[in-house]
C-alpha positions in Angstrom: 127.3 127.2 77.6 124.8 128.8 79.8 126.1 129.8 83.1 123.5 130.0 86.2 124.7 133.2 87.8 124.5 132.4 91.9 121.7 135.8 91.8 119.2 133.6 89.2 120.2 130.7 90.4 117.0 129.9 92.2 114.8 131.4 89.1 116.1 129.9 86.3 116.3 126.6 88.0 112.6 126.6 88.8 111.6 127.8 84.9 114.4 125.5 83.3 113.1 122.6 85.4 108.8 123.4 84.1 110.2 123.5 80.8 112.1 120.6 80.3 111.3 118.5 83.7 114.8 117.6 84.5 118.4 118.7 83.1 121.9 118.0 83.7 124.4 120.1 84.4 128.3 120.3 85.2 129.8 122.4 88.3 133.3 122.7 90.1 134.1 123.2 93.6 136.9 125.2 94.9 138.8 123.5 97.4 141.0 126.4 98.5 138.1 129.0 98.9 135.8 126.2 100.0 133.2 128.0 97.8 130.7 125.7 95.2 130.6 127.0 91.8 126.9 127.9 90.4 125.9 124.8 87.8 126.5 125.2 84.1 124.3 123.5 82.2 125.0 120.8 80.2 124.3 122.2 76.7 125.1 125.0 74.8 122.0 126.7 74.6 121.0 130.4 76.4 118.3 130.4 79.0 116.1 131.9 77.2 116.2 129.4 74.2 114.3 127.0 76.6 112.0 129.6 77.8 110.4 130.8 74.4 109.4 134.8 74.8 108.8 137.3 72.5 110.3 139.7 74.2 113.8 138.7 76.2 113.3 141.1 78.8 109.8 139.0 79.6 112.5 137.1 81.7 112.7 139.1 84.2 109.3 137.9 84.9 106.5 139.2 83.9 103.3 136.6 84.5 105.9 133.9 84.0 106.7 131.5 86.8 108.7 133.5 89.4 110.1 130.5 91.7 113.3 130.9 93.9 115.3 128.4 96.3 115.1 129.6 99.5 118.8 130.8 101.2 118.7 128.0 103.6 117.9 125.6 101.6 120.9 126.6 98.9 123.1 126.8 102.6 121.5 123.5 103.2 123.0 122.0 99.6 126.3 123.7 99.6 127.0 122.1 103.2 126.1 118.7 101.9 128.2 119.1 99.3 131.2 120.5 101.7 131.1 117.1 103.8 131.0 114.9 101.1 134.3 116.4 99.7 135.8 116.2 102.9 134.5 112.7 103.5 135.4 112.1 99.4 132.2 110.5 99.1 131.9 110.0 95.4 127.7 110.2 95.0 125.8 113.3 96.3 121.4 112.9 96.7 120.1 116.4 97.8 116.4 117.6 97.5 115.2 120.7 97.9 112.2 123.1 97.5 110.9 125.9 94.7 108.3 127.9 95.5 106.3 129.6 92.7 104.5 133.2 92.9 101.1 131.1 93.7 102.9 129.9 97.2 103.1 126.2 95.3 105.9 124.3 96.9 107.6 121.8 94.3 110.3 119.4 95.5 113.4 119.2 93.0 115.7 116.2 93.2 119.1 116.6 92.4 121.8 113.6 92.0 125.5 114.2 91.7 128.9 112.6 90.9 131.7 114.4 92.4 135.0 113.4 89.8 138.3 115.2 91.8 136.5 118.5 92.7 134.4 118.6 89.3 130.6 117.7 89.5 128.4 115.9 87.1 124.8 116.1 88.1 120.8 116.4 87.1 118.1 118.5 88.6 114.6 116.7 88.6 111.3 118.2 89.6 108.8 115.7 91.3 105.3 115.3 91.2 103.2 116.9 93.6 100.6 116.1 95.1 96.9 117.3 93.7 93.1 116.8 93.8 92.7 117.2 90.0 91.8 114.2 87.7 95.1 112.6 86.3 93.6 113.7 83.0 92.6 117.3 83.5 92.8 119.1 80.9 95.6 122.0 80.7 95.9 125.2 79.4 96.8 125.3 75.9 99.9 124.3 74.8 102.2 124.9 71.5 104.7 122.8 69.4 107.3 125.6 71.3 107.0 124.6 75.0 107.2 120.8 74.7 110.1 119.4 76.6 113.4 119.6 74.8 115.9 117.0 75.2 119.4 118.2 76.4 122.1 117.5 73.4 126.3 117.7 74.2 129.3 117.5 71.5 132.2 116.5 71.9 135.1 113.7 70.5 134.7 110.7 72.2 136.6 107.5 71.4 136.8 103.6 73.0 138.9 104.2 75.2 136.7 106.5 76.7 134.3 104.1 76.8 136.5 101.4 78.2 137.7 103.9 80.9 133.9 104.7 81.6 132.9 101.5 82.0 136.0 100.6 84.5 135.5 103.8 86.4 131.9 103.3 86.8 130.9 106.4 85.5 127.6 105.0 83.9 124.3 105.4 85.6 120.9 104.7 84.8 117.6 106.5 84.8 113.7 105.5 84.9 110.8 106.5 83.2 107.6 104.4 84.3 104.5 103.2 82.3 101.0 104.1 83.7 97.6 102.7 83.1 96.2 105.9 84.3 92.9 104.9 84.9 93.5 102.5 87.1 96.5 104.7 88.4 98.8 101.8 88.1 102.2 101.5 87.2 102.6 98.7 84.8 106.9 98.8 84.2 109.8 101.0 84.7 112.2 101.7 81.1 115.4 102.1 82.4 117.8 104.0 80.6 121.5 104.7 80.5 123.3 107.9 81.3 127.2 108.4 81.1 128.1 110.7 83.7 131.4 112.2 81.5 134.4 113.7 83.8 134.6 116.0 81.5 131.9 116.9 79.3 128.9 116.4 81.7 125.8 113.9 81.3 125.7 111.8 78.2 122.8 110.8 76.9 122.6 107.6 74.9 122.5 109.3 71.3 126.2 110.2 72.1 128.0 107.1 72.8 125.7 103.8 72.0 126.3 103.8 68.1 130.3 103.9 69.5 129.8 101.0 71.7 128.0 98.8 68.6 130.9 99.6 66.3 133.6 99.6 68.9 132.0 96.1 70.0 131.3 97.1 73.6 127.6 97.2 73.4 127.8 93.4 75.0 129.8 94.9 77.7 127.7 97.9 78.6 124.2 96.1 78.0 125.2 93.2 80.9 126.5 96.0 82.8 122.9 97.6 82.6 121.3 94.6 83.3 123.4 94.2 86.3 122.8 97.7 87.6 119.1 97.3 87.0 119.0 94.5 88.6 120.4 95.3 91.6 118.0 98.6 92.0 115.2 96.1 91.3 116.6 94.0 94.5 116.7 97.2 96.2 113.1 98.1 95.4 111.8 94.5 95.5 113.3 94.4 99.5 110.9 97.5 100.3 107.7 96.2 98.8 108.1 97.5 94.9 108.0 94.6 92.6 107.7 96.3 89.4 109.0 94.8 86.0 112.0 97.0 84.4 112.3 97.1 80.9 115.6 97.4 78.9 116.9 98.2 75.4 118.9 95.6 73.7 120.9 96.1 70.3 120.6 93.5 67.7 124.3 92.9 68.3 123.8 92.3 71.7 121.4 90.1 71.1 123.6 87.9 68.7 126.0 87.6 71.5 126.7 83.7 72.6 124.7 82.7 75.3 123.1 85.8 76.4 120.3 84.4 77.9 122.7 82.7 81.0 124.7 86.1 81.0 121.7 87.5 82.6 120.6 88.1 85.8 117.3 86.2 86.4 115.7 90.2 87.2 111.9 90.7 86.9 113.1 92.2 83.1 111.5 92.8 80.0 113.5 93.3 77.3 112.8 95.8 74.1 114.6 95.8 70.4 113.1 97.9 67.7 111.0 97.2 65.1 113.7 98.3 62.6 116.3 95.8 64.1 113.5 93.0 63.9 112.8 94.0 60.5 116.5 93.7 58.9 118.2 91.2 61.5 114.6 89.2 62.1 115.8 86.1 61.0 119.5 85.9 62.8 118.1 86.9 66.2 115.4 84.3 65.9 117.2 81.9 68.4 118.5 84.6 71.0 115.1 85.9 71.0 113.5 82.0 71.7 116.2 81.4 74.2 115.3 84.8 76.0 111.7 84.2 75.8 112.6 80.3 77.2 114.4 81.8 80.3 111.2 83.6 81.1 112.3 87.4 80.0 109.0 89.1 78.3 110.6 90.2 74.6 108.6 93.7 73.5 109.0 95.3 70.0 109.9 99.4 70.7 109.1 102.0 68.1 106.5 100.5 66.4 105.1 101.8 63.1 108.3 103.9 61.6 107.9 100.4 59.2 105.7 97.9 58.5 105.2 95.4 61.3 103.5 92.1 59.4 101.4 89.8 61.2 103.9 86.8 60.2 106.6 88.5 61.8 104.0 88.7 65.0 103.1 84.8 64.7 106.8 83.8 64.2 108.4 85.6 66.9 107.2 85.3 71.1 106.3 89.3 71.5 104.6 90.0 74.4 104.0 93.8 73.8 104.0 96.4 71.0 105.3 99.7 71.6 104.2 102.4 69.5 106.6 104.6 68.3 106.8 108.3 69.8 107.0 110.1 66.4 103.2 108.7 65.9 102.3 109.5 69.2 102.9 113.3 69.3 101.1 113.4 65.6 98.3 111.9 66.1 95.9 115.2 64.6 97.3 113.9 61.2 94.8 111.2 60.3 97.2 109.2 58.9 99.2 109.3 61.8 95.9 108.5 63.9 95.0 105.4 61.3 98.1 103.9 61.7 97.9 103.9 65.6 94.6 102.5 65.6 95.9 100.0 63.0 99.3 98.7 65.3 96.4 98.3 68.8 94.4 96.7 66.3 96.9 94.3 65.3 98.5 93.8 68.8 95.4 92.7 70.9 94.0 90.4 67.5 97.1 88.2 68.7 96.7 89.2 72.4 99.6 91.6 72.9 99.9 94.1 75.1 100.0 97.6 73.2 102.2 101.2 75.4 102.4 104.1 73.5 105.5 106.0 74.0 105.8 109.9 73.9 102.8 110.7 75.3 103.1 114.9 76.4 99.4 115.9 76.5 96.1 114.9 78.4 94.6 115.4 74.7 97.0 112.5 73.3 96.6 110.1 76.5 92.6 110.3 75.7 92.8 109.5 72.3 95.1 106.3 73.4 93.3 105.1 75.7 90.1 105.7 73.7 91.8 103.4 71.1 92.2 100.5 73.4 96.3 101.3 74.8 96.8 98.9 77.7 99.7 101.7 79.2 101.5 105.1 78.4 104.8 106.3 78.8 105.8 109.7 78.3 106.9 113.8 79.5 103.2 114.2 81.0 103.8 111.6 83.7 107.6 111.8 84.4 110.2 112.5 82.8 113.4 109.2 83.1 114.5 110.6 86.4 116.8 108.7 89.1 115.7 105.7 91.2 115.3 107.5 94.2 113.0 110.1 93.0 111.1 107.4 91.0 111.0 105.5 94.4 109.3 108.8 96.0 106.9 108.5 92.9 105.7 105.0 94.2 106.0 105.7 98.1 103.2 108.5 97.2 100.9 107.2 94.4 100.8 110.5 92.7 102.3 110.4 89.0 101.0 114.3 87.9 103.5 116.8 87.5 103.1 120.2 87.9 101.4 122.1 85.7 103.1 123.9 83.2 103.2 127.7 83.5 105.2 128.4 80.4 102.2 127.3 78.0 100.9 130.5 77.0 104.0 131.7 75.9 105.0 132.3 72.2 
């Protein structure tokens, strides 16, 4: 793992946070010196491997981004932190600021679980607030200096799971969909995190194929539905009535009477095409009972198959989404055919068609030029917590900051 010294703390927060938007992190505070232990991130990968340089030594800074938290405001975090240990308060919201070489002041949001002196957190950089065009174009980018998702390892069995789930330790995130044009927010994906006492911040990839064989998919999708619909409440009470869309597993979905399980949430909900393709058939009559109860049912990942237009007619879609792998090819032409083909296809039987994945003003152009009715993707957010996405809606400003790492090898 990649320790933070308390010296770089400040600059490798500000370059980790431009190069991947957001990342967890674990950290330990010692009650007897009353002293907060700098972060270690939450994957075993060296600074530098997210900051791509030819020469290491370029990280001590060269024409890089040179950003440091201020001393008060790292005084300012540690004291919040103090008290809530003292008070055992069990969730920690701090934001702070960065400030580059340029004297450009970007707001980082950071959310923490405190777990008997251990902390599980993520570090998220907001938008800020610009006079450019939502789709100016950027400096040039490479393949090298596209977000990287954080990955952990580790044994996890479940009982973990079980233990998780009783405990509380889940937590979700949001990632929005923009009709940028219009600068309009359209829905909100929520997505699950496990916030691990141990290992850090799980992302889905790690414990979701568990919970399908271990048979607690059922019991951590109606606890997602019943988290996000509580934040929706939460939202809905200060003026933000925005639909939230969730995943659900084709075994979920075969669950007895899941539509009635549900809380009746402003939802949408998403299965792949894959599990539509191979299950279609024995989730017919979940998906018509959904669809009855008034949830919008969307197909996710559209395009690794072959999406038919029976399957279209026989089943109540109300959106296509297309999948992310096309997205961030679309200089191949047949990349670029087949997206033109799956828009094509949606609005012929009036569908609503959000392309996922979208990093790049270049990519957003090209969809929208296509005929997307939305995009979802790194160059507007990426899934960050609900209070930061609420500060995303309280200002109407969905660009992030530019990138500064672009020009690097």
């Amino acid at each position: 793992m990649s320790i933070l010294s308390a010296e770089r703390l400040g600059e490798l927060l500000a370059r980790l946070l431009i190069a991947t938007r957001s990342f967890a992190y674990t950290a330990h505070y010692d009650t007897q010196a009353k002293r907060l232990a700098p972060p270690t991130i939450a994957d075993p990968c060296r600074a530098c491997d997210l900051l791509p340089l030819d020469n290491p030594e370029q990280l001590g800074f060269g024409e890089l981004l040179l950003a440091a938290v201020p001393q008060e405001e790292q005084q300012r975090r540690q004291g919040l932190f103090e008290a809530a240990i003292a008070s055992q308060q069990r969730e920690v919201k701090v934001r702070f600021q960065c400030r580059d070489t340029a004297g450009k002041t970007y707001w980082i949001h950071e959310e923490a679980t405190l777990e008997s002196g251990n902390i599980i957190g993520v570090f998220a950089v907001l938008p800020v607030v610009e006079e450019t065009p939502l789709l100016a174009e950027p400096a040039p980018t490479s393949p090298s200096t596209r977000p990287r998702l954080l990955k952990r390892h580790g044994n996890l069995t479940a009982s973990d799971l079980e233990e998780g789930l009783r405990r509380q330790q889940f937590t979700l995130a949001y990632q929005f969909q923009l009709q940028p044009q219009q600068q309009r927010i359209t829905g909100v994906e929520a997505f699950i995190r496990w916030r691990h006492p141990e290992q850090g911040l799980l992302f889905p990839a790690r414990f979701l194929a568990l919970a399908e064989e271990s048979g607690l998919i059922e019991a951590l999708g109606l606890w997602m539905a019943e988290a996000a619909y509580q934040q929706q409440r939460e939202w809905q009470a200060r003026g933000y009535d925005i639909p939230l869309c969730l995943n659900i597993a084709g075994r979920q979905l075969m669950q007895s009477g899941l539509a009635q399980k549900l809380p009746a949430g402003n939802f949408r909900f998403e299965l792949t095409e894959s599990t539509l393709l191979q299950h279609g058939e024995a989730l017919r009559d979940s998906i018509l009972a959904l669809s009855r109860q008034g949830f919008p049912i969307g197909l996710d990942n559209v395009g690794i198959g072959y999406i038919t237009e029976a399957i279209l007619t026989r089943f109540p879609l109300r959106y296509l989404k297309i999948a992310r792998s096309l997205v961030q090819n679309l200089d191949v032409e047949e990349s670029a055919q087949k997206v033109q083909w799956i828009i094509e296809l949606g609005r012929a039987h009036g569908l609503e068609v959000t392309a996922d994945g979208v990093e790049t003003p270049q990519e957003a152009q090209q969809l929208l030029a296509a005929g997307c009715s939305a995009l979802q993707g790194y160059l507007y957010s990426r899934p960050i917590g609900a209070e930061a996405l609420e500060e995303i809606l309280r200002s109407g400003n969905y660009l992030l900051p530019e990138r500064p790492l672009a020009s690097a090898a």
